[in-house]
C-alpha positions in Angstrom: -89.3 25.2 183.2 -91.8 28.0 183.3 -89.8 29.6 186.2 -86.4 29.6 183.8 -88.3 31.4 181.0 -89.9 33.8 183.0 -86.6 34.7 184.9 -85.1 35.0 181.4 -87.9 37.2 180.4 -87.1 39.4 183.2 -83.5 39.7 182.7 -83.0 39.9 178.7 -80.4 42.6 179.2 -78.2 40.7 181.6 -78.6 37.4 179.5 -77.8 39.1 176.0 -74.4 40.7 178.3 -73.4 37.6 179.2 -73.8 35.9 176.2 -71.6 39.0 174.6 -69.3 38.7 177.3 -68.7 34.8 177.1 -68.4 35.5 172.9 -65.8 38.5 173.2 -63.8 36.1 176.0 -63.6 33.0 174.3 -62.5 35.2 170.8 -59.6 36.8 172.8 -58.5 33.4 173.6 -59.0 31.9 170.3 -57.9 35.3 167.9 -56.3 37.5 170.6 -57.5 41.1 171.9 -56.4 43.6 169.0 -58.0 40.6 166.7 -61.1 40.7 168.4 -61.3 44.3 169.0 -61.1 45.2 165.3 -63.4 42.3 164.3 -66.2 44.2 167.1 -65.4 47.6 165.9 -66.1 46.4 161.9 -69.2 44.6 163.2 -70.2 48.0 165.0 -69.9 49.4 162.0 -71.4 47.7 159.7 -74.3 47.5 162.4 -74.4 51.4 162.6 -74.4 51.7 158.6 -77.2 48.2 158.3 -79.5 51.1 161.0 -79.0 54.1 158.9 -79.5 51.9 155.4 -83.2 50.7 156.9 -84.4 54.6 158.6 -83.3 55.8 154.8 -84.4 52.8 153.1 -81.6 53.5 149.6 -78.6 52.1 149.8 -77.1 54.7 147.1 -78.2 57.6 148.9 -76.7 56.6 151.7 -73.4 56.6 149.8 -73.4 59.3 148.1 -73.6 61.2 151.4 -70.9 59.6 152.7 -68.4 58.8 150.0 -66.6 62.0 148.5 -67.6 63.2 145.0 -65.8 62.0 141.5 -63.5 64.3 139.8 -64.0 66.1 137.1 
């Protein structure tokens, strides 16, 4: 059992794409492709606004650089 954990250890990258790659394969089959796609690409998203939310640490900032200004 040691062996397993340590080869695990020294593969992380190619377990996590596997485990990504089994994920994304069994959605296309469940959802379909242009499903699945859209449902990565929000989840990309919302990870890429989640990383710039913690390095800023305020939520409101973070909107008001990105969202357009009210009118007046």
């Amino acid at each position: 059992m040691d062996h397993f954990l340590d080869y695990l250890k020294a593969h992380k990258g190619k377990m996590i794409g596997i485990g990504i790659g089994f994920i994304f394969g069994v959605m296309v089959l469940l959802l379909g492709f242009f499903r699945t796609l859209f449902l990565f690409i929000c989840i990309l998203i919302g990870y890429y606004i989640g990383n710039k939310v913690d390095k800023r640490g305020n939520f409101l900032e973070f909107l008001d650089k990105i969202l357009p200004t009210g009118l007046k």
